[in-house]
C-alpha positions in Angstrom: 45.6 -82.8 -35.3 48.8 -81.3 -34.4 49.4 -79.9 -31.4 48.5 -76.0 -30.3 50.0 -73.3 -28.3 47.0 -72.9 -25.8 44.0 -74.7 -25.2 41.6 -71.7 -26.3 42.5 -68.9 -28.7 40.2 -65.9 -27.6 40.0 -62.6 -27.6 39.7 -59.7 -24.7 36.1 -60.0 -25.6 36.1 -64.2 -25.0 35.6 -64.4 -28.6 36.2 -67.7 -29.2 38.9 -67.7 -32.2 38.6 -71.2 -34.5 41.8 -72.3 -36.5 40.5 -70.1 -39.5 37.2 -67.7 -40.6 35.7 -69.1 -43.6 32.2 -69.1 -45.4 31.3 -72.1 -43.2 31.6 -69.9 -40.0 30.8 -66.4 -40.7 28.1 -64.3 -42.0 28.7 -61.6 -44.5 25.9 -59.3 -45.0 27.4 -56.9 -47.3 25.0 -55.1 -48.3 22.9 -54.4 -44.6 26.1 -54.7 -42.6 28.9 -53.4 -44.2 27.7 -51.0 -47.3 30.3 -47.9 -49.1 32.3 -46.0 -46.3 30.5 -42.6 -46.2 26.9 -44.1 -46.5 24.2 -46.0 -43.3 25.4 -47.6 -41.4 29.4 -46.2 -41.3 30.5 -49.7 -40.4 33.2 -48.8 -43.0 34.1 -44.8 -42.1 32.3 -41.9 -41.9 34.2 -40.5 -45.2 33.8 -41.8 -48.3 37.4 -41.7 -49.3 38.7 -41.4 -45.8 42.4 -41.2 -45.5 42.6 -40.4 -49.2 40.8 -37.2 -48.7 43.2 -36.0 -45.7 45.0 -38.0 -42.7 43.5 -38.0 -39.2 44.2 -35.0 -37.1 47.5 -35.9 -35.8 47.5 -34.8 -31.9 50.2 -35.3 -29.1 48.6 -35.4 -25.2 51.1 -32.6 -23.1 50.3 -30.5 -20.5 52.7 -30.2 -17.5 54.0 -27.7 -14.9 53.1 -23.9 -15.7 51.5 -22.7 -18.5 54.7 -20.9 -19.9 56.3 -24.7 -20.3 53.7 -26.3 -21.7 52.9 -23.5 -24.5 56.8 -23.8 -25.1 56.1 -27.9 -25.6 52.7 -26.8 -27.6 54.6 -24.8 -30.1 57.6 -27.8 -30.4 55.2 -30.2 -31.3 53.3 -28.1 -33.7 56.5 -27.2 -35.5 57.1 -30.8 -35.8 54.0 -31.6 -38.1 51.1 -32.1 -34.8 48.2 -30.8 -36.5 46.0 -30.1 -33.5 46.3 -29.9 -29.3 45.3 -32.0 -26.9 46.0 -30.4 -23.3 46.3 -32.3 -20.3 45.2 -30.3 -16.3 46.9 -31.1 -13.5 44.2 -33.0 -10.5 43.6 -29.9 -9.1 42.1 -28.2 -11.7 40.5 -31.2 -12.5 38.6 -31.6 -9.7 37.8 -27.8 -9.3 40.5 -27.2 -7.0 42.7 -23.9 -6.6 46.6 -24.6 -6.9 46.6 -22.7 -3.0 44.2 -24.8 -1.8 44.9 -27.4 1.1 43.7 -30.4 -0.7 46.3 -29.5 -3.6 48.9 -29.9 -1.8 51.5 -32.2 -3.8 49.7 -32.3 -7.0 50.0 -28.7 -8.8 51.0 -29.5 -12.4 51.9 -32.8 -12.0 50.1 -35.0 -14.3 49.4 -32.2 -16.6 48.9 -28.3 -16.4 48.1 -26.1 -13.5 44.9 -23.4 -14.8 43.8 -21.2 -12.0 42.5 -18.6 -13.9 41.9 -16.8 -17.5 45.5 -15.1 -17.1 46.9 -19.2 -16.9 45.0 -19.8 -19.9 46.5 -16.9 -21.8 50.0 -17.9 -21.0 49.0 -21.2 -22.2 47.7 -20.2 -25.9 50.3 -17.1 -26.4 50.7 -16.9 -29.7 48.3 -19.8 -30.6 45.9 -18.7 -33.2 42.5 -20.3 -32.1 41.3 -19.3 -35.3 43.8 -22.4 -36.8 44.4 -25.0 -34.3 42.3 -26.9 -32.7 42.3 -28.2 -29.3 41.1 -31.0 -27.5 41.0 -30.8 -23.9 40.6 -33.6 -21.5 38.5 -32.1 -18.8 35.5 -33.5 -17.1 33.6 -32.1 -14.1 34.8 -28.5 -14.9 34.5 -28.8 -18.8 32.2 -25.8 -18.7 34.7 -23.9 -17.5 37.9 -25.0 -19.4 35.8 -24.2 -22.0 34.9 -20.6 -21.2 38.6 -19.9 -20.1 39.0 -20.9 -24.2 36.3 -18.9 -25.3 37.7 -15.8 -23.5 40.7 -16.3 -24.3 39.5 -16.5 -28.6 37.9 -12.7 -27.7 41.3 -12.0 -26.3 43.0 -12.7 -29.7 40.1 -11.3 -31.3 38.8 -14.8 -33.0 34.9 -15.1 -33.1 33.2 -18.1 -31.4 32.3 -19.8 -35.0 35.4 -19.8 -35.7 37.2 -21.8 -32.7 37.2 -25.7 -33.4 38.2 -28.4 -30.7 36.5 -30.9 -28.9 35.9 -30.5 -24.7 35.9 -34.2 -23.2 33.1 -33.5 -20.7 32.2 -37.3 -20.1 30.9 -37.5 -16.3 29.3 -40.5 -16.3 32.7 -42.5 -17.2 34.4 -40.8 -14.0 31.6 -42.3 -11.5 32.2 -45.6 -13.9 35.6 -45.7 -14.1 38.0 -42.7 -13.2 36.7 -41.0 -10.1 37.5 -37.2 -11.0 33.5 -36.1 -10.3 32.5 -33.2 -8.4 29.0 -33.3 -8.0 26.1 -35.1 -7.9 25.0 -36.6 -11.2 22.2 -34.5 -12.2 23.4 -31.3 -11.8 26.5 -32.9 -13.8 24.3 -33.8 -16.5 22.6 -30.3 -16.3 26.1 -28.9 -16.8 26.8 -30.9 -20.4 23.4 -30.2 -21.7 23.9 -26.4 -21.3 27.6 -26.8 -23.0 25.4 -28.5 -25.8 22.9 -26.0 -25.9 25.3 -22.7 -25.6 27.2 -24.5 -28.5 24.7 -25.1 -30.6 24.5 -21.7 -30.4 27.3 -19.7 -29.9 30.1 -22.3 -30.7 29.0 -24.1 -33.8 32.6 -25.8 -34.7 33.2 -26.9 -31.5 32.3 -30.9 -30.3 30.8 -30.5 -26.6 31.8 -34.0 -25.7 34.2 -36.8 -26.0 32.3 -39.7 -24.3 34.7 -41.4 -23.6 36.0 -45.5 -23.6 39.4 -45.1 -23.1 39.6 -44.8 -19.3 36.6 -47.4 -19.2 39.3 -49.8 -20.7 41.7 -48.3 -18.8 40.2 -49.8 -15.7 40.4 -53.2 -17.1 37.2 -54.2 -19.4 37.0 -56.2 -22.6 36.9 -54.1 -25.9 32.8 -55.3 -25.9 32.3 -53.5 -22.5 34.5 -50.3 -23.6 32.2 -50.2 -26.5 28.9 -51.6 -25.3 29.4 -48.7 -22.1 30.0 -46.2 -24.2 27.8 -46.1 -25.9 25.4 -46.6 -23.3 26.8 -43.5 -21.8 25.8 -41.7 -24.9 22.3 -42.9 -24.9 22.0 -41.7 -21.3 23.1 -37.5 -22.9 21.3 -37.5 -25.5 17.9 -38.9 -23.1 19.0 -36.0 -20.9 19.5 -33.5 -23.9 16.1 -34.4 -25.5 14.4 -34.0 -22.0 15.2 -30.6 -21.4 14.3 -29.4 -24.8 16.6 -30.3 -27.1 16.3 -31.3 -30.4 18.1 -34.6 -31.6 19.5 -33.3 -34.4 20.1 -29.4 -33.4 23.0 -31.3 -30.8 23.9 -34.5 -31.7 25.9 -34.1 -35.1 28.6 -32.3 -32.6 29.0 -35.4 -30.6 32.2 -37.5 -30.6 34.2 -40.3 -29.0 37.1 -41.4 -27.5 38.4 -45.0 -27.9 41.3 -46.8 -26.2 43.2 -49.0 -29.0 45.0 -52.0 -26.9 47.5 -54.9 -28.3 45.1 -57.2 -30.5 45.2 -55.8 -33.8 42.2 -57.9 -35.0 39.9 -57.1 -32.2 40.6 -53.6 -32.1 40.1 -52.8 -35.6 36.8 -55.0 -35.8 36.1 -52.4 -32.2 36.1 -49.7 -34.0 33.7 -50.9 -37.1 31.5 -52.2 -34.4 31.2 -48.9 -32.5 30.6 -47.3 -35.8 28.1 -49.4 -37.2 25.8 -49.5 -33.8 26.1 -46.4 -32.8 24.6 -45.3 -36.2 21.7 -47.9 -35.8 21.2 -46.4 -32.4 20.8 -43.3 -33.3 18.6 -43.7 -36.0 16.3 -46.4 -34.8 15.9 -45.3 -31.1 16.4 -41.6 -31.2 14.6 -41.1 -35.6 17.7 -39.0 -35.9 17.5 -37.7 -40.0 20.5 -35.7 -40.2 23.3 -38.3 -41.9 25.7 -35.8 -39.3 23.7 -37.5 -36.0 24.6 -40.9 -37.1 28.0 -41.2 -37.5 30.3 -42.1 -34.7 33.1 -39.5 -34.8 36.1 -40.7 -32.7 39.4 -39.6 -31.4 42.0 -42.9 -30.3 44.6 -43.1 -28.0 46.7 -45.5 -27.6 47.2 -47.5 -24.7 48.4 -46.4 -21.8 47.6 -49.7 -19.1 49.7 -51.7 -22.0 52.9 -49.6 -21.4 55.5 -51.5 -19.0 58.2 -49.7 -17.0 60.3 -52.8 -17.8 62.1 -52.2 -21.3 60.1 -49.1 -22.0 61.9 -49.2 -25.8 59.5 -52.2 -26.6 56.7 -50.0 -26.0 57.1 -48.0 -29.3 56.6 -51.5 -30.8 53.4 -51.6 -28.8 52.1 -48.4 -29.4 53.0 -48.8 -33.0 50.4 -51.8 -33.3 47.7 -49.9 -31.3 48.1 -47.0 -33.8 47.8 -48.9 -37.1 44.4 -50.5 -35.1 43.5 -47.0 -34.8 44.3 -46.2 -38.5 42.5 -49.4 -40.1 39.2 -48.9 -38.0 39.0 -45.4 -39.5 39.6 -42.8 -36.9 39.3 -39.2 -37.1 42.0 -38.3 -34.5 45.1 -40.1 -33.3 47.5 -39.5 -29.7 50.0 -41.9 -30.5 51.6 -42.7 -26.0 54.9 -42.1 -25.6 57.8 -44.7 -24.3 58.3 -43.2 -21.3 54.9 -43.2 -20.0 54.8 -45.8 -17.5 57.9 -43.6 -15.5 56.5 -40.0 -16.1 55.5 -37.5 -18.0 57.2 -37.7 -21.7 60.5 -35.8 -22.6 60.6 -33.9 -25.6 62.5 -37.1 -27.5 59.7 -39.6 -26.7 56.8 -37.3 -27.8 58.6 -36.7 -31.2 59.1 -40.3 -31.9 55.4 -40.9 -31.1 54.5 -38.6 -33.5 57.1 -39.9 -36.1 54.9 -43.2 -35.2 51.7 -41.7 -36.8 53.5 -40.2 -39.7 55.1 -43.2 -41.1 51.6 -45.1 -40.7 50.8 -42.1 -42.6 53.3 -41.4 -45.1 55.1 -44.7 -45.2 52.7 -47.7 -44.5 50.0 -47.6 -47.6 47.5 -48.3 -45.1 45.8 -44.6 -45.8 45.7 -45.3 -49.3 42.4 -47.9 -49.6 39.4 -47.2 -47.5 38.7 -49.5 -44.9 41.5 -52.6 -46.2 39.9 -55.0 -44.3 36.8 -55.2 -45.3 35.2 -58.5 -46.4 38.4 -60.4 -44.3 36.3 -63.3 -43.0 38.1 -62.4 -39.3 37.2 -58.6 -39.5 33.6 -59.4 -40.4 32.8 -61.8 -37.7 34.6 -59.9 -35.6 32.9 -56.8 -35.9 29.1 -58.8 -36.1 30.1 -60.8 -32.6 31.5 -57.2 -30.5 28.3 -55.7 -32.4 25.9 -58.5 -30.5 28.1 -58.5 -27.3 27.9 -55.0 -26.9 23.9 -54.5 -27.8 23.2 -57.4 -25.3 25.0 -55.3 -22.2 23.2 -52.3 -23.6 19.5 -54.0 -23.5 20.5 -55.0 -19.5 21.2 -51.5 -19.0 17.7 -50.8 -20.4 16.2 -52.7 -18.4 17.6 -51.6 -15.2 16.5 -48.0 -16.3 19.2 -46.5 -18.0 23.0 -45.8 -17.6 22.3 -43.4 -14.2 20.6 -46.3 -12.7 23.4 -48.9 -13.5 26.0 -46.8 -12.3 24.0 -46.4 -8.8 23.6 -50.2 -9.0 27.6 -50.8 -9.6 26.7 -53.0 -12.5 29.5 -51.3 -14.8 31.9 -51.3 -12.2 31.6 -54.5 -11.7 31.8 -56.1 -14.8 35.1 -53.9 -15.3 36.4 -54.9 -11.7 35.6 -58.7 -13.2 37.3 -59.0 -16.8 40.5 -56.8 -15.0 40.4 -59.3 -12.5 40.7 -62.2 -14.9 42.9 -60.3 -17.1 45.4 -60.0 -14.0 45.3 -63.7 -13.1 46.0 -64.8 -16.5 49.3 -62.6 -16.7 50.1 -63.8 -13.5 49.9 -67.9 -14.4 51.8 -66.6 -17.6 48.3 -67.6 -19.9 48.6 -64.1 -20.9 52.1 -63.0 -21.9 53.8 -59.5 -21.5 56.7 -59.0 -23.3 59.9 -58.4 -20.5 57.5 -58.3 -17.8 56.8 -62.5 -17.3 58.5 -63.3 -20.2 61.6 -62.3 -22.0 63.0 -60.5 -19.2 66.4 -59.0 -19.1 68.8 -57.6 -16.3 68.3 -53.9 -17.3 71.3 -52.0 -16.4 71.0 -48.3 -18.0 67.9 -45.9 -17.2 66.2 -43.6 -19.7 66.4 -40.0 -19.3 62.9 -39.0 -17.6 60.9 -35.9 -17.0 60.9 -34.4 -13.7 58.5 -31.0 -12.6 60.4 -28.7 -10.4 58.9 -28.6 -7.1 59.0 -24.8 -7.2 56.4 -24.6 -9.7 53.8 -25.3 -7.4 55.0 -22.6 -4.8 55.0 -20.3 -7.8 52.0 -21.1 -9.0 50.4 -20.9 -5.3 51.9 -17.1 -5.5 50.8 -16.6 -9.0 46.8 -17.6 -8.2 47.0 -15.2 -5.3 48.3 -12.6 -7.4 45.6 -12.8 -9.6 42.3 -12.8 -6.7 44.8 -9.1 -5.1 44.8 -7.0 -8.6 41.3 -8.0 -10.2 38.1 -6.0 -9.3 36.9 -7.8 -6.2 33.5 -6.1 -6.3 33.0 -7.1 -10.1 34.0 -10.8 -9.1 31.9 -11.4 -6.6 28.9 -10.2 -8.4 29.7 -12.4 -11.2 29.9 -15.4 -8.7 26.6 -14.0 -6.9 24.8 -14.2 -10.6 26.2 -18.0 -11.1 25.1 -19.2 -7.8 21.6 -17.5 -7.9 21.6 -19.4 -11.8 22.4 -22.7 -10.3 19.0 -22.5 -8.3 16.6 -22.3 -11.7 16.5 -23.3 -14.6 18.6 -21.0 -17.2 21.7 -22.1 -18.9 24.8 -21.3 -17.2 27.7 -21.2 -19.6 26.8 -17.1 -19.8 27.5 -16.7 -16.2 30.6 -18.6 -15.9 32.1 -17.3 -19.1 31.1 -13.5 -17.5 32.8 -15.1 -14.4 36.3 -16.2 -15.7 35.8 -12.6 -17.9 36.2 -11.0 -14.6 39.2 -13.2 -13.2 37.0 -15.4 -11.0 39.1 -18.9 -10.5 38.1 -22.5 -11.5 38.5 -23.2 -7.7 35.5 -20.6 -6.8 33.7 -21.1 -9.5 33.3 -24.8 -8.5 33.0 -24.2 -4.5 30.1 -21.9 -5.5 28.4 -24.6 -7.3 29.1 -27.4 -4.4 27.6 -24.6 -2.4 24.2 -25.1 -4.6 24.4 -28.5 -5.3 26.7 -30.5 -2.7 28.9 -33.0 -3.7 29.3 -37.1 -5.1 30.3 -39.0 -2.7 30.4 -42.9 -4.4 28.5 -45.3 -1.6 30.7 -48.2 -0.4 29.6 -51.6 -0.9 29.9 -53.6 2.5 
């Protein structure tokens, strides 16, 4: 036998990868496994036609600074063929923080945009017809409130609630797994997102109350079978807590959706993304006798990824993020953020976000890949593929059964680990060169020219400081106050609470109150170290 590049061909997963797939080593079911796209169980896309019906929303990540600079870049990138939003807050607001409190200090619209208060948000969407785009916001422990601060601002511009679409990421579990932005403890988190699904349901019928999310899970390091098999497993653990307080499984779940990370292996992701599908609907309909069609199909956005992006020869990234997008495209998402070259330095400049959405529309336009449902299909690779990610991932999700459910893992470290481990390995590999990154241990180059970078004015966050106090002298204190009193006396029983935060950001309270009135009820996370 002649000789081979490596010892073992694998995948992220350690799928063991022979010399070929053939009839001799793989299993096609087509007719249980892999079926028409539109039809049980989705393995091929949740669409019949898919692409040929219309293209996945096209969206571009940006939020930075003020609100008045990231509406301007909102309303460049929509004039430049984005077909829907995806904002990015600043840590502060993130982690319910005022932009004049203390603990900000240093971080007021840095990695995305500074919201204080409904009169941020209006600056934000001016001129922004809710009742057209729609906006995904990546926002976790005050997702409630984000969302509100939307809401009022759709009665603002006069747009009824049925009418305003996006999708609110309001995935907590993944930041005690994975990301760390949490506020408070996990059940009265949880309490949080099954109100938002509830008051949806309701009130909000377009809108998807959660993106539970496996991009920042593989972020942290894991193999595309944990990002999927955790996930997932998150997912099981909201719609448990959904269906305990009352909730019927198909009066929520069809609003559901997913976020996916899409890394360099083209094979592995695509078969990812089938995988997902295809369990996902199983789960839903086995475990939770879900009937509605709309409950069982695994809605996703995909964004590229951001850990593969290398400061060294940042150019080569658009090849990168090229690759991850056609994964994204061939496993049949609904929603695309193509990352931008500059990435790995700071926030994008206007160039780099235009020529990563010139990335999706060539795949688009250009490629043919949108043109036949689901191309790969049948592939020998694909198939096995998708049936080995499908077992790896049910296998993780029957230990976190039996340890009593997501919540339990998480207080156990189990995820954590296992992520800690396979980034771990993945490290050691690129550092004995097993694993090879392009101009970082190999193919490296004397770089002598920088690219132009984006860099937020200090100022802003003095202006912004001045801009939230501004706001707390001219409202009406009283009428404030007594909105907050009505929250907080809320948080102590059992009612849904998206009324009395939507009447508090109505009345000017800020994200930072709102959340200090609910740590006042319900404390705060604090993660226990391991020793």
């Amino acid at each position: 036998m002649s000789s081979e590049r490596r010892e073992k061909f694998q995948t992220s997963s350690s799928i063991e990868l022979p010399v070929d797939f053939n009839p001799t080593n793989t299993k096609i079911d087509f007719e249980n496994d892999i079926g028409n796209a539109g039809e049980f169980p989705y393995t091929r896309g949740i669409r019949k036609n898919m692409y040929r019906g219309r293209f996945w929303t096209m969206r571009q990540y940006a939020g930075f600074a003020t609100a008045e600079e990231s509406n301007a870049r909102y309303k460049y990138l929509l004039s430049q063929g984005v077909s829907g939003l995806s904002v990015a807050f600043d840590l502060p607001t993130q982690i319910g923080l005022d932009s004049d409190d203390t603990l900000a200090a240093g971080e007021v619209g840095k990695v995305g945009v500074a919201i204080d208060s409904l009169e941020d948000m209006l600056r934000l969407f001016d001129a922004i017809p809710l009742d057209t785009v729609s906006t995904s916001m990546t926002i976790n422990a005050t997702a409630s409130t984000l969302l509100c601060l939307y809401l009022a601002v759709a009665r603002k511009q006069n747009v009824s609630f049925d009418k305003v679409q996006g999708t609110i990421q309001n995935d907590i579990l993944k930041e005690y797994i994975a990301r760390g932005t949490y506020i408070y403890p996990p059940k009265p988190s949880l309490r949080l997102i099954t109100d938002t699904f509830a008051f949806c349901a309701a009130e909000v019928p377009n809108w998807n109350t959660i993106s539970i999310s496996g991009y920042h899970i593989r972020e942290a390091g894991s193999t595309a079978a944990q990002e999927v098999a955790f996930t997932l497993a998150d997912g099981i653990a909201y719609v448990d807590a959904a269906i305990s307080v009352g909730l019927e499984v198909d009066e929520f779940t069809p609003r559901l959706s997913f976020f996916f990370n899409s890394h360099n292996n083209l094979l592995e992701e695509i078969a990812k993304f089938r995988a997902a599908r295809r369990l996902w609907a199983r789960i839903m309909k086995e475990r939770f006798g879900a009937k509605n069609p709309k409950s069982m199909m695994l809605r996703f956005h995909t964004q590229t990824a951001g850990s593969t992006l290398t400061a060294q020869q940042p150019e080569v990234n658009i090849v990168r993020t090229t690759i991850q997008a056609l994964a994204a495209v061939l496993g049949g998402t609904q929603s695309l953020h193509t990352n931008s070259m500059d990435e790995a330095l700071s926030l994008p400049t206007e160039t780099a976000a235009r020529i990563a959405l010139r990335t999706q529309q060539v795949i688009a336009h250009e490629s043919g890949v949108a043109d036949t449902v689901d191309p790969f299909a049948g592939s020998y690779a694909i198939e096995e593929l998708t049936n080995q990610l499908e077992e790896k991932a049910k296998n993780y999700i029957e230990k976190i059964d039996a340890m009593g459910g997501m919540l339990k893992a998480i207080e156990n470290g189990f995820p954590q680990r296992e992520i800690q481990e396979a980034a771990y390995q993945y490290q050691r590999a690129v550092e004995q060169g097993e694993e090879i990154v392009v101009g970082v241990n190999r193919f490296q180059i004397q770089e002598d020219k920088s690219i132009p970078i984006m860099r937020v004015d200090p100022k802003i966050e003095k202006n912004q400081i001045e801009r939230v106090r501004a706001v707390r002298e001219k409202r009406d204190a009283q009428k404030a106050e007594t909105a907050l009193m009505k929250l907080e006396e809320a948080a102590k029983v059992e009612v849904n609470l998206l009324p009395k935060i939507l009447d508090c950001v109505e009345n000017y309270v800020t994200v930072g109150e709102i959340s200090h009135r609910l740590r006042k009820v319900w404390g705060e996370y604090r993660e226990a170290i391991a020793v």
